[in-house]
C-alpha positions in Angstrom: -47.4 -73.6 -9.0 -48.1 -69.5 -8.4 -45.5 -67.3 -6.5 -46.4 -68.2 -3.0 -46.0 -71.8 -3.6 -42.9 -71.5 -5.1 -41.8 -69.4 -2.1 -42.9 -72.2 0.4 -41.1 -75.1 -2.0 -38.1 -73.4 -2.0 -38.0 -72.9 1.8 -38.9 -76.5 2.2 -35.6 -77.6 -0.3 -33.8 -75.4 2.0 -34.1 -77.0 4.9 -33.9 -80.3 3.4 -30.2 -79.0 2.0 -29.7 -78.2 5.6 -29.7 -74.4 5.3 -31.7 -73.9 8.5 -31.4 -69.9 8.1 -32.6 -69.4 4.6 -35.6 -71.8 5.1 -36.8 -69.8 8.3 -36.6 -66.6 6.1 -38.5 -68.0 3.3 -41.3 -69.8 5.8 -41.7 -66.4 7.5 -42.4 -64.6 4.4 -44.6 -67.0 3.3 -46.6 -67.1 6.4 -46.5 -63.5 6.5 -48.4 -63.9 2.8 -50.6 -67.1 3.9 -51.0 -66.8 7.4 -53.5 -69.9 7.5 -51.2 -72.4 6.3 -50.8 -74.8 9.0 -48.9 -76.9 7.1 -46.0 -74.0 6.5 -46.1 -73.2 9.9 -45.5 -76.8 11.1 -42.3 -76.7 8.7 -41.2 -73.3 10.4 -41.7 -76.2 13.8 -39.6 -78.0 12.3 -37.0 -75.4 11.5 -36.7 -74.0 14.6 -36.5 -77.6 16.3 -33.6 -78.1 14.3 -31.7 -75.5 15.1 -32.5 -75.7 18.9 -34.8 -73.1 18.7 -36.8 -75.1 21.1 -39.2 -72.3 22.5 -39.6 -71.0 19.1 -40.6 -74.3 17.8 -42.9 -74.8 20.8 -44.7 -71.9 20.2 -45.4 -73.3 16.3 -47.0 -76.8 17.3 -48.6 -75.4 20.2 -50.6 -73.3 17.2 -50.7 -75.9 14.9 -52.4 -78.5 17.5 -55.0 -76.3 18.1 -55.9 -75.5 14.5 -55.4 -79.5 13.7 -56.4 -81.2 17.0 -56.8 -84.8 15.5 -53.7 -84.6 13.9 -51.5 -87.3 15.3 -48.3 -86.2 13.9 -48.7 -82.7 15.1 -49.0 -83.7 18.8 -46.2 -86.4 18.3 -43.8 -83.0 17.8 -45.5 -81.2 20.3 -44.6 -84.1 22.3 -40.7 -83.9 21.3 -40.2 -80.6 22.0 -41.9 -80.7 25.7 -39.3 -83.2 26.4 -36.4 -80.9 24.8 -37.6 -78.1 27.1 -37.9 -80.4 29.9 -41.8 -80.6 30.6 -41.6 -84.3 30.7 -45.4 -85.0 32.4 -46.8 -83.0 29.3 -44.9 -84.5 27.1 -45.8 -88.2 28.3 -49.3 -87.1 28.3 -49.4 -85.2 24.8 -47.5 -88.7 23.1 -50.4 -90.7 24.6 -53.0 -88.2 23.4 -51.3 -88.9 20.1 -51.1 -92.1 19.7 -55.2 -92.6 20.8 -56.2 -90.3 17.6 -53.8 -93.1 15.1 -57.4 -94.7 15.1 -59.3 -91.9 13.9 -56.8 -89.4 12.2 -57.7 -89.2 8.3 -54.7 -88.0 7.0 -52.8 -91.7 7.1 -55.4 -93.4 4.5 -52.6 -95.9 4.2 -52.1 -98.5 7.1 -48.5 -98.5 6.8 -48.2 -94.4 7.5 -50.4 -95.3 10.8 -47.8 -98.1 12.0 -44.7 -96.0 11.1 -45.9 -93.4 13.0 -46.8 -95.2 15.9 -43.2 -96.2 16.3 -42.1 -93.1 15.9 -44.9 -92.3 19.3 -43.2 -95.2 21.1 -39.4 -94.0 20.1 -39.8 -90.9 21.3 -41.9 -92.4 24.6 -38.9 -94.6 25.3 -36.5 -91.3 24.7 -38.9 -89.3 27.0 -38.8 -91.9 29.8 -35.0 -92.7 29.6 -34.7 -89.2 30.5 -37.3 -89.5 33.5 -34.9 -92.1 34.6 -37.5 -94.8 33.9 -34.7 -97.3 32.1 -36.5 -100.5 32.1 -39.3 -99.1 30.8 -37.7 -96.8 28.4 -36.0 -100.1 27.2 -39.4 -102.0 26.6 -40.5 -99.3 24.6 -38.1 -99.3 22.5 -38.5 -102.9 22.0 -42.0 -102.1 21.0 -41.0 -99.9 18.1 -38.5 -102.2 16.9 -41.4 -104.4 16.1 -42.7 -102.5 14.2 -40.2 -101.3 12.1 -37.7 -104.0 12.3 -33.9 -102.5 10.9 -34.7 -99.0 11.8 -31.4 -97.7 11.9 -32.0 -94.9 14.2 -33.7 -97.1 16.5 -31.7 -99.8 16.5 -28.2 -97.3 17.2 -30.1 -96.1 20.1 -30.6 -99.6 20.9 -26.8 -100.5 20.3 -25.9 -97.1 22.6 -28.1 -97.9 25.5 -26.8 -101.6 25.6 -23.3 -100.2 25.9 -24.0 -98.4 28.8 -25.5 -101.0 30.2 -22.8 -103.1 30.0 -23.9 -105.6 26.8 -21.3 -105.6 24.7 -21.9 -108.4 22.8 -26.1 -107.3 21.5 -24.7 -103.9 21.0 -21.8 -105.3 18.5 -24.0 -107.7 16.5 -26.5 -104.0 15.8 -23.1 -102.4 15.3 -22.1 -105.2 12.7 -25.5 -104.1 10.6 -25.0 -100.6 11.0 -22.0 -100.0 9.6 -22.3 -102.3 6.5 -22.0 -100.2 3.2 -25.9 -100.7 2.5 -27.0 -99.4 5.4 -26.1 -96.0 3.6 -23.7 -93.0 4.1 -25.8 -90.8 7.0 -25.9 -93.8 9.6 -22.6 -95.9 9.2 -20.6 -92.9 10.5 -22.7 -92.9 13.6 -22.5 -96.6 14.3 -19.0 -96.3 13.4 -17.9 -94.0 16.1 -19.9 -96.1 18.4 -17.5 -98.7 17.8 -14.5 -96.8 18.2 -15.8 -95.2 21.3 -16.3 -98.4 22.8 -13.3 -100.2 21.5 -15.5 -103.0 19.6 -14.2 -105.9 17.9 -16.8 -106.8 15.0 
């Protein structure tokens, strides 16, 4: 590993620590010593998203996507941050551009990268049109990535939120029941948990 790898690494643990700041700072200088790298610059994407930064981040895919057109995963957070800024049509239209190049984008050689991705398409489809106001539909999608990755827990607490609201007590608690099981690990079950209490569920 030379200098300028080392430089992006420790940006990258950074922001995997959760120290939004120093990872911007250690991206930028690296892109200001590789300006090619597409990849660092998605990361600085990814940064920025993160931390709200939703114009800044916008303005990293929107590069990124051009350099790396048939890169699904690139227009998939393109997508996500059109929706954050509220530019729903493009983003409906940028997540269906990205889920047409799943069938030709080499850099899943593994099937199962293809179909995780794909549900992560249709998540943030369903996202996207529950904001348009487009429930029902917003609901089928989500189905849709359910089957594919059965157990998601982020899916399936979106799941158990939306059939709160909508009045389903009784789906939403049997999700819950999952979710807040000790395996389901230490970053969800305090999110399922305060779903409960919110709602005043019995388990």
């Amino acid at each position: 590993m030379n200098e300028f790898e080392e430089l992006r690494w420790q940006a990258e643990k950074l922001y995997h620590q959760g120290d939004l700041a120093g990872a911007e700072a250690g991206l930028r200088e690296y892109l200001r010593l590789v300006p090619d790298d597409s990849g660092a610059l998605e990361s600085l994407g990814h940064v920025h998203f993160e931390a709200g930064d939703y114009a800044l981040a916008l303005a990293c895919y929107t590069t990124v996507v051009s350099v790396l057109p048939h890169k699904s995963s690139a227009h998939l957070f393109l997508a996500s941050t059109l929706h954050r800024v509220g530019h729903f049509v493009e983003a409906d239209e940028t997540l269906a551009h990205a889920e047409e190049l799943l069938a030709t984008d080499g850099s899943m050689p593994r099937p199962e990268d293809a179909a995780n991705l794909r549900a992560e398409i249709i998540y943030e489809r369903a996202l996207l049109w529950k904001s348009m106001h487009r429930d029902e539909d917003a609901m089928k999608e989500l189905f849709r990535a359910l089957a594919i990755e059965e157990g998601h827990p982020r899916f399936e607490l979106t799941m158990a939120e939306w059939q709160l609201v909508s009045g389903h007590r009784s789906e939403a608690a049997a999700i819950l029941a999952r979710l807040v099981e000790p395996d389901c690990g230490t970053y969800w079950r305090p999110m399922a948990q305060e779903l409960v209490a919110r709602y005043a569920l019995e388990l």
